[in-house]
C-alpha angles and dihedrals in degrees: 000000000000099000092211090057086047086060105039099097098056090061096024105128091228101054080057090054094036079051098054089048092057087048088057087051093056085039089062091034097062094087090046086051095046087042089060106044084043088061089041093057091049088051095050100042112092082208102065108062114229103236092054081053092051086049088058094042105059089060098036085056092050091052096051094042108044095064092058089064095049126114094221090060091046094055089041083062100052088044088057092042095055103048097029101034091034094233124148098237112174118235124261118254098251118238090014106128115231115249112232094261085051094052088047102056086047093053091052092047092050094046082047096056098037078053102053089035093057094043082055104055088034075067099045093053093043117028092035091063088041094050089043087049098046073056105047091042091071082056097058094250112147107230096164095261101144132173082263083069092064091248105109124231120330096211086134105272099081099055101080099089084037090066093043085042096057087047084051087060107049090046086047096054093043090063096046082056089051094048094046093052101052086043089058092046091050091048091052106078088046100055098019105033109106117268124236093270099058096039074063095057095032075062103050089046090049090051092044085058095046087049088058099051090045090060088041085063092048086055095047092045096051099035095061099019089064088040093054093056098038085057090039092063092042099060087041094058097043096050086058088062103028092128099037116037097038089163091055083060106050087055081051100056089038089050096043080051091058096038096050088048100054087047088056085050088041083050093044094050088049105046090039081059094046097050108101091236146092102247106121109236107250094219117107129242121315115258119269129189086276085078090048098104084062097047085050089045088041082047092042094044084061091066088254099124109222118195103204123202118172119177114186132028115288098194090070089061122109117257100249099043088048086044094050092039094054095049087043092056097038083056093051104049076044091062089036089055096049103028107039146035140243130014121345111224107210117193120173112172117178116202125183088279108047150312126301120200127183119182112183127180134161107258123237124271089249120228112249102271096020128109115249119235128016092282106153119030141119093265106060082045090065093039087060094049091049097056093040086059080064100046082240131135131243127182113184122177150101115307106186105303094346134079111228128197108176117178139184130199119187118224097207088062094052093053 
């Protein structure tokens, strides 16, 4: 056997850090100890009657057992087990309460450690001062070992296996350290792993938050999507007219300055939303349909002509369906912008049920080979997703010589 494998367990960095879980485990086991020996002496003194004992002992049982079962001390011990054992628990769901077979597992995995905590530092207490004392014996220091001990007379030729015995020792309780800490890591996934029940819910959290992050994209898509060709035609227009309408271009830089400054607030919001901390993102509220009439002015400044006709009052509508109709209509009159020609027709109309929003543009004069409208991009996609969220409906697609996306998001889904 390779010498050097025999005594890896006792350096190995994980046995130290196994170790130092079991020595939280007598650490916590010391008031139930002392609780014990406590109830022992009462039992076992003539003086104290036992009814007035079994008084005491019904509370005192309730205290010691009840935070075994709690979550909190669930989630303290996988704590413990990910960053001491080593092993890749998941986190508990927070604020999902533990079914009965979950608490119970939980309590048999905190009385065994506190069981296997408090034998190991029984052991420290007791086998380390033996082992110390077998050392200092072979050099003559009297360490109250006598021939009533059973070790024979210490004159000085006897001392020699004391000292190999209490080596012995040390090397013996470090593997039991070893043994009983991989036994412990091997035991963890079985009593504290989660039950059917909360991998369910792990997973629900996990797609909520990729939800989120989907619809942070969307945002992110659609904000400066719509902001780079806004600022694109822009520059475009006002090149055409760079050495006679001086003034036009003047409003053209000004407005692509805007436009490029509420696209940097639009980019903070959102990856301050995306950084896994908890650092709040300084940006201010998304855009609802209350800021539409300066998206239409930031679409016309840019020479697309926009006709605008809005029947009901958008103020009244929920905040998701006024946020999503915002961003639907800002990445039609984008695709409009980029994709057709001529002016763009916008009706919302919100009856007592929902929003209804109609974009219409002339669609382009294909080139031969080419596809005509802007059937198939990234930004009718997002459109889509944004309206399923809402259980609403959404048909997008040529009618005649114009190109029609009419949309529909109910007000009772969104709320």
């Amino acid at each position: 056997m390779n010498p050097r494998a025999a005594l890896r367990p006792l350096i190995a960095g994980t046995t130290w850090q196994r170790g130092v879980f079991l020595l939280l485990g007598g650490v916590l086991a010391v008031p139930y100890g002392v609780l014990a020996v406590t109830f022992a002496q009462l039992f076992g003194s003539p003086e104290v009657p036992w009814p007035l004992v079994f008084v005491l002992l019904v509370p005192a049982t309730v205290i010691a057992v009840v935070p075994v079962f709690l979550r909190g001390s669930r989630a303290l011990e996988i704590a413990a087990v990910r960053g001491l054992l080593g092993v890749d628990l998941p986190e508990p769901v927070p604020g999902r309460r533990l079914d009965r077979e979950t608490r119970l597992r939980a309590a048999l995995w905190i009385g065994l450690h506190l069981l296997s905590g408090g034998l190991v530092v029984a052991a420290l207490f007791s086998a380390v001062p033996l082992a110390l004392g077998f050392i200092l014996a072979q050099t003559g220091v009297d360490v109250g070992i006598t021939e009533q001990d059973g070790f024979g007379p210490l004159d000085g030729r006897d001392t020699g296996w004391l000292s190999v015995a209490g080596v012995l020792v040390l090397i013996g309780l470090g593997y039991a350290v070893a043994g009983l800490g991989a036994l412990a890591a091997s035991m963890a996934p079985t009593l504290l792993g989660p039950a059917p029940a909360e991998r369910i819910a792990a997973l629900e959290v996990r797609a909520a938050g990729l939800a989120e992050r989907n619809r942070l994209a969307r945002e992110l898509h659609d904000s400066v999507g719509h902001a780079l060709t806004v600022a694109t035609l822009q520059a475009g227009a006002a090149r055409e007219v760079l050495d006679r309408d001086p003034e036009f271009v003047r409003r053209a830089l000004s407005a692509i300055e805007e436009t490029g400054r509420r696209a940097m607030d639009d980019l903070d919001h959102v990856l301050g939303l995306l950084r896994e901390t908890d650092e709040p993102s300084a940006a201010g509220p998304q855009r609802t349909l209350v800021d539409l009439p300066q998206l239409v002015a930031d679409t016309r400044a840019t020479g697309q002509p926009v006709h605008s006709q809005v029947h009901g009052v958008l103020d009244a509508l929920p905040p998701v369906v006024s946020r999503e109709g915002y961003r639907i209509i800002q990445e039609g009159l984008t695709n409009a912008a980029r994709h057709g020609r001529g002016p763009v027709t916008l009706r919302i109309d919100v009856p007592s049920d929902g929003l209804e929003i109609e974009l219409v543009n002339d669609l382009p004069r294909p080139a031969p080979g080419d596809v005509a409208g802007p059937a198939g991009g990234r930004g009718l996609v997002g459109m889509r997703e944004r309206v399923l969220l809402l259980g609403g409906g959404m048909t997008a697609g040529p009618s005649g010589d114009r190109w029609r996306v009419r949309v529909r998001l109910p007000i009772e889904a969104a709320g």
